[in-house]
C-alpha positions in Angstrom: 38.9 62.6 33.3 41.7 62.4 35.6 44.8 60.1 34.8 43.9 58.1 37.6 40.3 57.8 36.6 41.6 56.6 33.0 43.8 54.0 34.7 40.7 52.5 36.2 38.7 52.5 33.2 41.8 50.7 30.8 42.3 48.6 33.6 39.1 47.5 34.0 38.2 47.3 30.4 41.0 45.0 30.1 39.8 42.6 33.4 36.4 43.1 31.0 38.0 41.9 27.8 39.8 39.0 29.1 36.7 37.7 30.9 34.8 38.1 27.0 37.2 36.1 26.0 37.5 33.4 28.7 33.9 33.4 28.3 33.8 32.7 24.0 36.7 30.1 24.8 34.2 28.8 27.1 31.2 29.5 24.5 33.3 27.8 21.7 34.4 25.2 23.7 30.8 25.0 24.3 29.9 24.8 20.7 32.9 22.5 19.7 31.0 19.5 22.0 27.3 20.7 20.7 28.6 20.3 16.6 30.1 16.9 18.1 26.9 15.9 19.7 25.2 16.9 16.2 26.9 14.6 14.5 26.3 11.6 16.6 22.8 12.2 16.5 22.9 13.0 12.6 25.1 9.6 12.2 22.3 7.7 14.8 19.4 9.3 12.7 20.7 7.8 9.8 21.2 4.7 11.4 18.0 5.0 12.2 16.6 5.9 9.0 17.7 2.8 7.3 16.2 0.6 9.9 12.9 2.3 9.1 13.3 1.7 5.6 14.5 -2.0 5.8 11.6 -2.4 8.5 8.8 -0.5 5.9 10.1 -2.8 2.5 10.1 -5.9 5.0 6.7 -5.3 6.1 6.0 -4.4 2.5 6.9 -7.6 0.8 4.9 -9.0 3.5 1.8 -7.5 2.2 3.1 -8.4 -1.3 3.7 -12.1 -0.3 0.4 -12.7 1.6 -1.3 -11.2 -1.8 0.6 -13.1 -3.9 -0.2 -16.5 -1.8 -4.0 -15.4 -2.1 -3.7 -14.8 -6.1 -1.6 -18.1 -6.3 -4.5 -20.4 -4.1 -7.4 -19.2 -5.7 -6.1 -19.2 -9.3 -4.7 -23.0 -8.6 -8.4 -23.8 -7.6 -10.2 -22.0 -10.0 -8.0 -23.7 -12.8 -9.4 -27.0 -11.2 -13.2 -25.9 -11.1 -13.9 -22.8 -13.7 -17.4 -22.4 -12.3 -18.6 -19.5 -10.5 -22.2 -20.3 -9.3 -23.8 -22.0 -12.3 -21.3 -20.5 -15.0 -18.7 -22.2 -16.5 -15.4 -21.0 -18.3 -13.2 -22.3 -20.1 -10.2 -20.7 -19.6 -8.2 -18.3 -16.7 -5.4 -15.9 -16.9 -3.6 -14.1 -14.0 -2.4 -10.6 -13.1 -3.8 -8.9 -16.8 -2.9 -5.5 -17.3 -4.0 -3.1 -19.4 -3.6 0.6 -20.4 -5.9 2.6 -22.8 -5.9 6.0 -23.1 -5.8 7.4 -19.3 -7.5 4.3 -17.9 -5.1 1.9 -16.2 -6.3 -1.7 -14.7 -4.7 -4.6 -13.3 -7.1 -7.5 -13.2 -5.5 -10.0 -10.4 -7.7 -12.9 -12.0 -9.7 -13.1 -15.8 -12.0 -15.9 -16.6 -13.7 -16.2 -20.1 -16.2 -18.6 -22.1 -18.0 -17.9 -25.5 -20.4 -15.3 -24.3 -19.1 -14.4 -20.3 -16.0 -13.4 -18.9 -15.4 -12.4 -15.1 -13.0 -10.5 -13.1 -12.0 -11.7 -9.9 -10.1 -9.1 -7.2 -8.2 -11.1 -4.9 -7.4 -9.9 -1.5 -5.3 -11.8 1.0 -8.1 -10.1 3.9 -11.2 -8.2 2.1 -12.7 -5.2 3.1 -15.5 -3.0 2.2 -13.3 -0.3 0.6 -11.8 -3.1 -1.6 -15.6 -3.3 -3.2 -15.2 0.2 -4.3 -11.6 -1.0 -6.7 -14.0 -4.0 -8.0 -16.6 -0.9 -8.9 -14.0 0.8 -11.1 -12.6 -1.8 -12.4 -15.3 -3.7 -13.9 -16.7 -0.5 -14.8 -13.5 0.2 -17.0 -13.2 -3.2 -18.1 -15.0 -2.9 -21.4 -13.5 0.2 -22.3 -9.6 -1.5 -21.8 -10.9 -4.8 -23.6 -13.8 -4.0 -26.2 -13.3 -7.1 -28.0 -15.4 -8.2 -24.8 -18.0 -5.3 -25.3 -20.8 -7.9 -26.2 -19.9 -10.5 -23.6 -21.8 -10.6 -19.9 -19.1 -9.3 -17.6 -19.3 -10.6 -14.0 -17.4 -9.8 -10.9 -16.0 -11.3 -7.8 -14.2 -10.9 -4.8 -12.0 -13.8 -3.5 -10.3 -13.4 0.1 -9.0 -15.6 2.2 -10.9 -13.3 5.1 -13.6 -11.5 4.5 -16.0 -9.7 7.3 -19.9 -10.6 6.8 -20.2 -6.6 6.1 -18.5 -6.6 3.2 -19.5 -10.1 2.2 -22.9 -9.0 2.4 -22.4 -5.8 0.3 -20.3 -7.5 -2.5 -23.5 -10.0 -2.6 -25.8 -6.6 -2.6 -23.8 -5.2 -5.1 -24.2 -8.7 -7.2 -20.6 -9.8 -7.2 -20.1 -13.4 -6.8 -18.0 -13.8 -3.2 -15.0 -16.6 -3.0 -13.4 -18.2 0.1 -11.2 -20.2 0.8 -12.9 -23.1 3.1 -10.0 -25.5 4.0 -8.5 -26.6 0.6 -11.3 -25.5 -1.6 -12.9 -22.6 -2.6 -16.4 -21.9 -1.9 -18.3 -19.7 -4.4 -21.2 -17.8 -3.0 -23.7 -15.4 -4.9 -27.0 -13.5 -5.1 -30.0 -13.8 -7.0 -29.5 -10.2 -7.9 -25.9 -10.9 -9.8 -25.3 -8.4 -12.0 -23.7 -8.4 -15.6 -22.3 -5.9 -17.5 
């Protein structure tokens, strides 16, 4: 290679080097407003976030309330009538829990006499899936409470809105069916009720 040749090549090795580096100022540069832009959209999305969560436990006590507002009506008007159909009790308890062994039940409302007791599930709106909860729980209710174990066990479903499919099936399935109708509750049942 020929000096001149070698001039050429350092010089333009050096025009080459200081256009890498303009362009990795430029690529820094670059990345400098992307890691900015990051962490507005991190701070936003956490921001964000804590909507979502204020929104979700807001729309969760909701739920909770309207339940709670079901629970509350029908246990104030069962306290004033204990009949369901033709049976009366004597006394009602709310929210009854109760852990045994690896069964677990809430019981939103009890009712008891001598010789019956029933368990009421209370929904604020009822649907056919809430039949199957009713299923396991008055199936476990005799094994969490077998001082009852040689009483009739009956159940219900009380809702403040119920479709006539799952009204119909709670009937088929011999539960006893409560509504609210204005500022009473109307008890409804089968001739096929079911005891336990």
């Amino acid at each position: 290679m020929t000096d001149d040749e070698l001039k050429t090549l350092v010089a333009s090795l050096a025009v080459g080097n200081k256009e890498l580096r303009e362009s990795q100022r430029q690529t820094d540069e670059q990345m400098k407003r992307t890691d900015e832009q990051m962490k507005r959209t991190d701070e936003q999305l956490k921001r964000t976030d804590a909507k979502l969560e204020r929104v979700g436990l807001t729309l969760g006590n909701i739920g909770r309330n309207q339940g709670d507002v079901a629970e509350e009506f029908f246990y104030n008007s069962l306290i004033n009538d204990l009949h369901l159909g033709d049976i009366e009790f004597e006394d009602i308890t709310k929210n009854m829990e109760k852990h045994r062994g690896k069964i677990q039940e809430e019981y939103d409302l009890f009712l008891t006499n001598g010789k019956a007791i029933a368990v009421i599930e209370v929904k604020y709106k009822a649907h056919i899936n809430d039949l199957d909860k009713l299923d396991r729980k008055v199936a476990n209710f005799k094994k969490l409470f077998p001082i009852y174990k040689d009483y009739d066990l009956y159940g219900g479903l009380a809702s403040f809105n119920i479709n006539d499919d799952a009204k119909q099936e709670a009937l088929s399935r011999g539960y006893f069916v409560l509504q609210r109708r204005g500022d009473i509750v109307c008890t409804e049942s089968d001739v096929t009720l079911k005891h336990w």
